[in-house]
Residue, then its C-alpha position, 0 to 999 in steps of 0.5 A: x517514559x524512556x526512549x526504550x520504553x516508547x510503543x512502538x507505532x504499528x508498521x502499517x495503516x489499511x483502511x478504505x474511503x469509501x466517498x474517494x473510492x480508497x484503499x489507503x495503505x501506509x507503511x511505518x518503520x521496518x515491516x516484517x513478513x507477519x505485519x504484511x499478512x496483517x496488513x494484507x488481510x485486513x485490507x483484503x476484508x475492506x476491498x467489498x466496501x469499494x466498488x469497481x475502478x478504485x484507487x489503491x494510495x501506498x504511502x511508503x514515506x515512513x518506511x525504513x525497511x520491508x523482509x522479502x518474506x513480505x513478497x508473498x502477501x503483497x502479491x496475494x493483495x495486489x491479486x485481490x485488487x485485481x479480482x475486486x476491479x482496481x482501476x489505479x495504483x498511487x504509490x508515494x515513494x519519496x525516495x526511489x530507494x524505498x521503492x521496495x519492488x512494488x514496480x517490478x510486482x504491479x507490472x507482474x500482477x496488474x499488467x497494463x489493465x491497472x494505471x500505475x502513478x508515483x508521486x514524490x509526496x504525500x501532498x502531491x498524490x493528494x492533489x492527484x486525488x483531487 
């Protein structure tokens, strides 16, 4: 198989732990405002397996890039969180260029009623986690 012909791996990964009390969330490559509607409806649709003070983990270390068409979704999930109980955001941000407004968005959407913790590392929001 060529390097042209590889799949491309999707821009995100949604699913729930429901022992931890976790939304997971990771996003790969450059993620388009369709991929975030995605991503945001499905994860909208595990949150009734989550009970009330859950941990949403974004992992942006594979993220190369996100279209501000993007903004809209993010909000509405983050709007959804809020409404099913979240207790605290775990972002990792590797680079603090790739915080993609995820600051600015959380203290607009989750105020101060919402923890907001980022790690430098996926390993180190894990151990976070315990």
């Amino acid at each position: 198989m060529s390097a042209l012909s590889q799949p491309v791996p999707p821009a995100f990964e949604v699913r729930i732990e429901p022992a931890r009390n976790l939304l997971r969330i990771v996003y790969r490559g450059h993620v388009t405002a369709a991929a975030a509607q995605a991503m945001a409806d499905r994860a909208v649709e595990l949150l009734p397996g989550l009970r009330p003070d859950f941990t949403v983990l974004t992992d942006l270390t594979g993220l190369d890039a996100m279209d501000l068409g993007c903004v809209p979704h993010m909000t509405r999930l983050m709007e959804s969180c809020k409404v099913c109980g979240i207790g605290t955001t775990m972002r990792v941000i590797p680079n603090p260029r790739k915080d993609i407004g995820l600051t600015i968005l959380a203290n607009i959407h989750y105020g101060s009623s919402v923890s907001i913790v980022t790690h430098r590392s996926l390993a180190e929001a894990e151990a976070a986690l315990g």
